[in-house]
ZAGU-533743 format. One record per residue (C-alpha): residue number from 1; residue in one letter; chain; x, y, z. Coordinates in nm, 4 decimals. Example, Ala and Ser with C-alpha at 12.3 -4.5 7.8 and 13.67 -1.06 7.14 Angstrom:
2
R num residuo cadena     east    north       up
R   1       A      A   1.2300  -0.4500   0.7800
R   2       S      A   1.3670  -0.1060   0.7140
end
This chain:
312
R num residuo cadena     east    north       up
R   1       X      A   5.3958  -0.9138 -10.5229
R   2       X      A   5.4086  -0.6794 -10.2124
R   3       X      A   5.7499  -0.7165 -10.1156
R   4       X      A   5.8238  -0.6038 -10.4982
R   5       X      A   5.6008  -0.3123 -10.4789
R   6       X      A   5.8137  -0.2190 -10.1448
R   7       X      A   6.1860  -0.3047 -10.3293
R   8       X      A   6.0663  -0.0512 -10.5777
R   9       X      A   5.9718   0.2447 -10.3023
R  10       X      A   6.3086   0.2353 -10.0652
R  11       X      A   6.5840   0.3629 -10.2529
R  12       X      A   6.8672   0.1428 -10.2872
R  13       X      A   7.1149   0.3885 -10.3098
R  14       X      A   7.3765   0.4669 -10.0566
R  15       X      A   7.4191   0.8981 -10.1229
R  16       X      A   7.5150   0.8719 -10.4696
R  17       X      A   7.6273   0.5092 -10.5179
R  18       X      A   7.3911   0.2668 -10.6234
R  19       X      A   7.4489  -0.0810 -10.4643
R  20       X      A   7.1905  -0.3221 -10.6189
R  21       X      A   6.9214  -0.3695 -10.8687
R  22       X      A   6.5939  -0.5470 -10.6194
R  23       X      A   6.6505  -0.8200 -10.9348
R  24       X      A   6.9675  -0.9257 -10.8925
R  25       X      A   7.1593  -1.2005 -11.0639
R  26       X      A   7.2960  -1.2926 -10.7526
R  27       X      A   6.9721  -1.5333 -10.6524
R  28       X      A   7.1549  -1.7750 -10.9430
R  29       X      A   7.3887  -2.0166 -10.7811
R  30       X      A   7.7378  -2.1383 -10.9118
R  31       X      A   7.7833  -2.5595 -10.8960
R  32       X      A   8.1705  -2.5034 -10.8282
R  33       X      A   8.2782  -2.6929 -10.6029
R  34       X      A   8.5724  -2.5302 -10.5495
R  35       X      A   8.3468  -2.2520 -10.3585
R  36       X      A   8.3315  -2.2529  -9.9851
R  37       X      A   8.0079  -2.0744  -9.8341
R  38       X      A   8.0637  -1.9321  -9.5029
R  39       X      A   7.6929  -1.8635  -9.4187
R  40       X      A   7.4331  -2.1358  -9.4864
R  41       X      A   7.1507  -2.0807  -9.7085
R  42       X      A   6.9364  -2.2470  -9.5115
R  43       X      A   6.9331  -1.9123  -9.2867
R  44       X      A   6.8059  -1.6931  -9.6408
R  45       X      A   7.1784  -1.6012  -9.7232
R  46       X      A   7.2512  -1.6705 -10.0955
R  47       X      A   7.5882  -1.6076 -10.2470
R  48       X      A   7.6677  -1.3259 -10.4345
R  49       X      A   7.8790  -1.4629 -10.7271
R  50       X      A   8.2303  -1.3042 -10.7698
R  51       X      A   8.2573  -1.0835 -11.0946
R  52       X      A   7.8554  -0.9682 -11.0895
R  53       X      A   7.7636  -0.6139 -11.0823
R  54       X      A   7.6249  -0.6390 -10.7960
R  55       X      A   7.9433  -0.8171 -10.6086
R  56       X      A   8.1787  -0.5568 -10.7057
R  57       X      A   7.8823  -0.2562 -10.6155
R  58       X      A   7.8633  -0.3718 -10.2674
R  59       X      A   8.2787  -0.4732 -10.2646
R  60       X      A   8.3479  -0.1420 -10.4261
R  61       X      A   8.1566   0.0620 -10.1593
R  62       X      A   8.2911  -0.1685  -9.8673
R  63       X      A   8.6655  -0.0947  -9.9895
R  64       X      A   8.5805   0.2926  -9.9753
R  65       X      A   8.4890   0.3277  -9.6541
R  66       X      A   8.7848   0.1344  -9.5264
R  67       X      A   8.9816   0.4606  -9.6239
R  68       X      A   9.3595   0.3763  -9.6567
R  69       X      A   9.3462   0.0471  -9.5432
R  70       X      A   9.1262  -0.0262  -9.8527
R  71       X      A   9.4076  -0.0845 -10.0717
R  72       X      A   9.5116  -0.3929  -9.8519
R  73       X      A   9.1883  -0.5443  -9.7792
R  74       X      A   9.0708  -0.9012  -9.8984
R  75       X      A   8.6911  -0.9470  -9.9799
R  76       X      A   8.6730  -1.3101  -9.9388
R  77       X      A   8.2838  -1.3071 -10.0130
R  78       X      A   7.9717  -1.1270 -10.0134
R  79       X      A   7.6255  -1.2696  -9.9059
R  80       X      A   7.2806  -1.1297  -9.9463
R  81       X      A   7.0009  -1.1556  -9.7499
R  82       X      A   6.7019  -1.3009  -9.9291
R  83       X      A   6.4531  -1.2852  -9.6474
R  84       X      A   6.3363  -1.6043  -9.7878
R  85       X      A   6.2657  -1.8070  -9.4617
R  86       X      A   5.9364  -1.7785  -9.2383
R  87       X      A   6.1101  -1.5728  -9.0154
R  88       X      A   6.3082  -1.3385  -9.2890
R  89       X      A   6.0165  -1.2426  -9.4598
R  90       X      A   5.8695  -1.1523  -9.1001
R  91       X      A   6.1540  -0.9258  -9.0175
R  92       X      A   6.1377  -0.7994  -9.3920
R  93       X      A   5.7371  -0.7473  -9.3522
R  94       X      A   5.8539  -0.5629  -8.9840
R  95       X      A   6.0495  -0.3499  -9.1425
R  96       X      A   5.8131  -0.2393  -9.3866
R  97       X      A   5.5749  -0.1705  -9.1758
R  98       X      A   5.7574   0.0378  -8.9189
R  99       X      A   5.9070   0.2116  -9.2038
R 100       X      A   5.5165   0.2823  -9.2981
R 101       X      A   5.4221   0.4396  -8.9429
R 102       X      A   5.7831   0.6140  -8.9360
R 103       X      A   5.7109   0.7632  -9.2811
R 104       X      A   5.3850   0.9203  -9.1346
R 105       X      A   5.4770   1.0016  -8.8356
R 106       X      A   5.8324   1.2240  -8.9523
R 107       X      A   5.5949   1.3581  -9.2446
R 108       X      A   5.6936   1.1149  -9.5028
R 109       X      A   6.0647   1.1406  -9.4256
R 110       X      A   6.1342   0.7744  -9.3424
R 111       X      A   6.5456   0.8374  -9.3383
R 112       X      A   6.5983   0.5139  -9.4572
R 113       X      A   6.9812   0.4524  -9.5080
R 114       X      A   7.2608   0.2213  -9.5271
R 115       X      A   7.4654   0.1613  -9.2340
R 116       X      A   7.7229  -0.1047  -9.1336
R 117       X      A   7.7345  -0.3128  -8.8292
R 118       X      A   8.0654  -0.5228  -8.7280
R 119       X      A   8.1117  -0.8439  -8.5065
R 120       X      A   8.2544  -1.1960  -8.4724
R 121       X      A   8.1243  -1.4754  -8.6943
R 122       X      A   7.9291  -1.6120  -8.4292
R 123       X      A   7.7459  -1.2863  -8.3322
R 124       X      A   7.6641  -1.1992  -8.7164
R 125       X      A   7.4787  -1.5246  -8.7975
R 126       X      A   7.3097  -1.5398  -8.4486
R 127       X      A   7.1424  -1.1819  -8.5763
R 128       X      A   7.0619  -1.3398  -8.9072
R 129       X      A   6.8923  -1.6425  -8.7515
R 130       X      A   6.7403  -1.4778  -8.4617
R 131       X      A   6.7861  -1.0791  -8.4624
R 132       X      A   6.9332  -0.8739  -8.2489
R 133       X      A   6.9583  -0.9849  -7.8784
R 134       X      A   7.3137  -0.8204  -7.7331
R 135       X      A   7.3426  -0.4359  -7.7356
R 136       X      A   7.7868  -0.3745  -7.7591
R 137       X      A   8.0254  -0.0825  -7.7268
R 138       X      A   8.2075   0.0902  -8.0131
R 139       X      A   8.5197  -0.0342  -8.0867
R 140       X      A   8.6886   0.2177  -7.8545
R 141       X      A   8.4694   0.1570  -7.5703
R 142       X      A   8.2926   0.4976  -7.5418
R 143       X      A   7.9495   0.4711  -7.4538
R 144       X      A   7.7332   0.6520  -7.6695
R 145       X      A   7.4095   0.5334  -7.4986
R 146       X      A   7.2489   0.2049  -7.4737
R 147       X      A   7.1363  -0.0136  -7.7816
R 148       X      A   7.2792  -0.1002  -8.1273
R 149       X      A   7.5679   0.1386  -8.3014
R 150       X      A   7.5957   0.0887  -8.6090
R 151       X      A   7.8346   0.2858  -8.8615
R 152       X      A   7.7244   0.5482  -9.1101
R 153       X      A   7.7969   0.3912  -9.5261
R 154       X      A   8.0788   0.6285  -9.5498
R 155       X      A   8.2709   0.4527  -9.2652
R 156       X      A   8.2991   0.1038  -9.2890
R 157       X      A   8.6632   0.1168  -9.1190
R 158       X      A   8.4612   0.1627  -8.7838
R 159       X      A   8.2516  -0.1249  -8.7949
R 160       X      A   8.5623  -0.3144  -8.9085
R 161       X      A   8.7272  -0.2011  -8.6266
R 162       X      A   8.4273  -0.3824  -8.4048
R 163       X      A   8.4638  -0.7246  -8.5972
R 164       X      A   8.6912  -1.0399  -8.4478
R 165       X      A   8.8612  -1.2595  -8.6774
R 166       X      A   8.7695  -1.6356  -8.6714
R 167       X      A   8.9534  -1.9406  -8.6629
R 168       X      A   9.0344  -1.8215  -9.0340
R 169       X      A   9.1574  -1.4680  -9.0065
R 170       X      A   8.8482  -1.4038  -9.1747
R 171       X      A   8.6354  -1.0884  -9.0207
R 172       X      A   8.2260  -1.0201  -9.1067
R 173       X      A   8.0355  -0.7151  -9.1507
R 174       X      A   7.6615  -0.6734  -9.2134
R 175       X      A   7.5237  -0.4358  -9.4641
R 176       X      A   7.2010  -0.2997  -9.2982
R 177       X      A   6.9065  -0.0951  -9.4073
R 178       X      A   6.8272   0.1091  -9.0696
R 179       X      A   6.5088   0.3239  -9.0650
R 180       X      A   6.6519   0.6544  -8.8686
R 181       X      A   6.3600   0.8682  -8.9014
R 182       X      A   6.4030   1.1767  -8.7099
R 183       X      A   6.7911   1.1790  -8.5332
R 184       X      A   6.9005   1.3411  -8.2158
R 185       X      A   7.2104   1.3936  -8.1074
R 186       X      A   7.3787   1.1265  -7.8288
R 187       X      A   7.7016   1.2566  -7.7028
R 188       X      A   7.9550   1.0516  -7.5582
R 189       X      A   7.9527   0.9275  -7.2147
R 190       X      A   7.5411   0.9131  -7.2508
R 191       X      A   7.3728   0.6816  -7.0155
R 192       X      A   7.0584   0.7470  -7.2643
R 193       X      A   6.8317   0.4331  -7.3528
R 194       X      A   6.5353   0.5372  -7.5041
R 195       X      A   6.4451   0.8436  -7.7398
R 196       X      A   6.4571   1.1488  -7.5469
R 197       X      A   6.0992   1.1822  -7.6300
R 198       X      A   5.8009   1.1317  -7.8786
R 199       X      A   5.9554   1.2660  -8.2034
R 200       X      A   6.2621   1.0988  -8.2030
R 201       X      A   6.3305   0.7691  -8.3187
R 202       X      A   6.7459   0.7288  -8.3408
R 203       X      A   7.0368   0.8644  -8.2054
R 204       X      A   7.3278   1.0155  -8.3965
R 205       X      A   7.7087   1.1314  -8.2487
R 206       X      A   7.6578   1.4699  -8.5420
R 207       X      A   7.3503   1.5442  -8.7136
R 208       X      A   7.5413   1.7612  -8.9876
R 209       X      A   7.8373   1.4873  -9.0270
R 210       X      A   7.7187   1.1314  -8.9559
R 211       X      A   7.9489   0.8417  -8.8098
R 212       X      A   7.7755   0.6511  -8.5284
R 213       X      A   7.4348   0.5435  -8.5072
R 214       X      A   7.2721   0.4420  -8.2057
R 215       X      A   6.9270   0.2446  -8.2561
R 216       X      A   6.7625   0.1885  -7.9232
R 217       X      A   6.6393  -0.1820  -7.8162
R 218       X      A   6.2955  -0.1370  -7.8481
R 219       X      A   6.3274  -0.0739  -8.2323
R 220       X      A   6.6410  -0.2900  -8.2987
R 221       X      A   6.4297  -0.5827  -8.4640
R 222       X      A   6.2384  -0.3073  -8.5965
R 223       X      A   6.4281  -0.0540  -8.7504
R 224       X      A   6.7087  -0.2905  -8.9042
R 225       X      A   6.7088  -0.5059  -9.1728
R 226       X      A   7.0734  -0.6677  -9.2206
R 227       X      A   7.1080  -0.6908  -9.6336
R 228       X      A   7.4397  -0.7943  -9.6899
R 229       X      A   7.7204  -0.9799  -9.5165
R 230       X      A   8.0729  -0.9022  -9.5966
R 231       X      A   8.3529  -1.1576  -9.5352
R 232       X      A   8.7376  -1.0142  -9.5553
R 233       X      A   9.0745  -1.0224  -9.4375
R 234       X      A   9.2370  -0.6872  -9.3544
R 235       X      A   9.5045  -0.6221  -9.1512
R 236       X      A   9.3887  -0.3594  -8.8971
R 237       X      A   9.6713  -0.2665  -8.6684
R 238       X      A   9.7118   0.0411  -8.3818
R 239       X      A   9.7252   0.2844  -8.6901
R 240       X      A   9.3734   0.1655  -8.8018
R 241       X      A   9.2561   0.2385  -8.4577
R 242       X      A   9.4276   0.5514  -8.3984
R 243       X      A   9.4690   0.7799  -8.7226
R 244       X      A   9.7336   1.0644  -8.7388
R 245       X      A   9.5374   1.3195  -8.5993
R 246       X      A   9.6018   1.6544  -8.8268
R 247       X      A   9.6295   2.0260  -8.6617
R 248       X      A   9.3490   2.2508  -8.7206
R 249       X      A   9.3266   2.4794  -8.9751
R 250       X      A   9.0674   2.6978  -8.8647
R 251       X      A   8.9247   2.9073  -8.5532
R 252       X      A   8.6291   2.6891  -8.5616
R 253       X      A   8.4931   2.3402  -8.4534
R 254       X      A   8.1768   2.1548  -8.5530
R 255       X      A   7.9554   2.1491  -8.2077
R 256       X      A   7.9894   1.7108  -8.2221
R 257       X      A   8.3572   1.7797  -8.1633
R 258       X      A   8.3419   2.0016  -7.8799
R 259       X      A   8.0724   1.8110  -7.7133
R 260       X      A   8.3697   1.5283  -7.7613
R 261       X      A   8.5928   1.7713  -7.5492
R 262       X      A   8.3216   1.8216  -7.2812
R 263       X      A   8.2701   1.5148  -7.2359
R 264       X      A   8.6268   1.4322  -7.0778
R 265       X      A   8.5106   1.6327  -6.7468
R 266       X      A   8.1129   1.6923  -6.7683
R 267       X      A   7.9056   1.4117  -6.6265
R 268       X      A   7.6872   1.2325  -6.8456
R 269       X      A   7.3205   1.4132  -6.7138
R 270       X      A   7.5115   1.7273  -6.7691
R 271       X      A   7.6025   1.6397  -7.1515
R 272       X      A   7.2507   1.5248  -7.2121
R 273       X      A   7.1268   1.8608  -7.0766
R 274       X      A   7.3950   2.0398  -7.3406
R 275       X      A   7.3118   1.7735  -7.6453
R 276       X      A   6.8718   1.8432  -7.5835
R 277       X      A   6.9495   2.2340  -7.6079
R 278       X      A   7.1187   2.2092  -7.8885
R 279       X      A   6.9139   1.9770  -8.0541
R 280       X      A   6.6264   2.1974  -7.9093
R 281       X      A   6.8011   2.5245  -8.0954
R 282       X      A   6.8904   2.3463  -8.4327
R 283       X      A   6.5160   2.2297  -8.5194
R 284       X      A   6.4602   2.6130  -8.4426
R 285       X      A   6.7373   2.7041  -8.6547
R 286       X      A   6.7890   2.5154  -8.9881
R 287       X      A   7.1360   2.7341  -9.0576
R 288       X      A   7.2699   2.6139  -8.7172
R 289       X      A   7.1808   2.2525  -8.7335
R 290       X      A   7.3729   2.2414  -9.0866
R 291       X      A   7.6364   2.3585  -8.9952
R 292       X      A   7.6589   2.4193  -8.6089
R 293       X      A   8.0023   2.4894  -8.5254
R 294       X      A   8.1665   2.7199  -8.2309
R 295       X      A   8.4609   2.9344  -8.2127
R 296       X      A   8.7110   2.7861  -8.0375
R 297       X      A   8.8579   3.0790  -7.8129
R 298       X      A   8.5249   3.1210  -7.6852
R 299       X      A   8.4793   2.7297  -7.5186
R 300       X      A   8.8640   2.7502  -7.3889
R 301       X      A   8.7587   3.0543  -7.1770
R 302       X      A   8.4614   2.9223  -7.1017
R 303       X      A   8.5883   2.5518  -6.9814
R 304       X      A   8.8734   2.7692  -6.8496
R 305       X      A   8.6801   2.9633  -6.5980
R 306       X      A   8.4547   2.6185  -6.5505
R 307       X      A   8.7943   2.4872  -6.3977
R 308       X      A   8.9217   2.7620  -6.2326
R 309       X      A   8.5678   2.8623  -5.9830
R 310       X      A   8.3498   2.5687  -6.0578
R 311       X      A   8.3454   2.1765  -5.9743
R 312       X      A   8.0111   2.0091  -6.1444
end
């Protein structure tokens, strides 16, 4: 069967965890009727039984991104995506095949990886009926260009962070495949829409340290393929959204960061000017684009004199 064939060629890994088997045991219902679904199937979203391998893969990986909240964090239940209705297995047959021209274009380098996308109840099972229709804001309202952000594996906290609890106190989080081919870098305050140009096809706040990625909304039925929906209860107060922030410990700073600091006085055409350059210099410069960081004495002068003769 095709869609096999395909299961077998995308990795299912997330970096070094593996999350699921393409034959799971999951597609095997329970009769207990003491088990509440909170997605129907009739949309393609089975169960994943409590106590499977695959259940406590995906719950394991979940918890570990939530970072010290993890601890305290209820997984309630996990559905998967069976891209079993007439449209599902059109979105799953989409994906493929922009995943095919991506591949070929980017010289076989799809980038296909995990990523995590938060919302309210309502939002998450209007994208699993009809797709994506509603581009949104991080969860601390920073623009980082128009379309879809979704969170990078390691940081499910953030799209946590973007969820609403419903009537109850449950939140849900999707579990998407997202084909990121080649990545440029969006810095905050970007008014950016579209790829920059031909050979890019996502955006990305730090090529060298992933956390936010931007999907633009001509691919975002495309390029995503929700997989998993995660249902919790976590208590995610001002110290969630605002970590202790720890001194630095070095002369340095990774060139995402300082584009961070920039961005609190540059004007957004300015920092896409600054964020092309640098993407411009990196794909010229392996060693800089892995790790592309700046001294910091040298930007305080230089935002310094910016403030003392120039107003841009």
């Amino acid at each position: 069967m095709e869609r096999d064939r395909y299961e077998e060629q995308v990795s299912i890994t997330v970096e070094d965890h593996e999350i699921v088997s393409p034959e799971s045991e999951s597609d095997e219902f329970s009769s207990s009727s003491k088990r509440v679904d909170l997605f129907t199937w009739n949309n393609g979203m089975n169960r994943v039984e409590e106590g499977n391998t695959e259940h406590e893969a995906v719950k394991k990986f979940f918890l570990s991104g939530m970072k010290a909240i993890g601890k305290d964090t209820d997984v309630v239940a996990i559905h998967k995506n069976s891209c079993s209705t007439l449209t599902g297995q059109a979105r799953f047959e989409t994906f493929q095949i922009f995943s095919q021209a991506v591949g070929k274009k980017c010289g076989g380098n799809t980038n296909i990886r995990y990523a995590w996308y938060g919302g309210s109840r309502d939002d998450v099972s209007d994208i699993i009926t009809h797709g994506f229709s509603r581009l949104g804001r991080p969860a601390g309202g920073e623009l980082y260009g128009f379309g879809i952000y979704l969170s990078a594996a390691e940081f499910s906290i953030d799209c946590a962070l973007s969820s609403a609890p419903d009537e109850n106190g449950l939140r849900h989080v999707m579990l998407c495949r997202v084909i990121l081919g080649n990545m440029e870098t969006v810095c905050p305050g970007s008014q950016q829409f579209h790829p920059g140009s031909k050979e890019y096809d996502s955006g990305v706040d730090d090529p060298s340290a992933p956390r936010r990625y931007t999907i633009w909304s001509a691919f975002m039925n495309s390029h995503i393929l929700p997989s998993y929906i995660i249902s919790f209860r976590a208590h995610l107060g001002p110290q969630s959204i605002h970590p202790i922030v720890q001194k630095p410990t070095s002369p340095w700073m990774r060139f995402a960061i300082l584009l961070t600091v920039l961005a609190r006085f540059l004007p957004p055409h300015k920092m896409t000017q600054i964020s092309k350059h640098h993407s411009d210099f990196c794909e010229k410069n392996s060693k800089a684009a892995a790790d592309s960081k700046i001294k910091t004495d040298s930007w305080r002068r230089a935002v310094n004199q910016s403030d003392q003769t120039v107003q841009i």
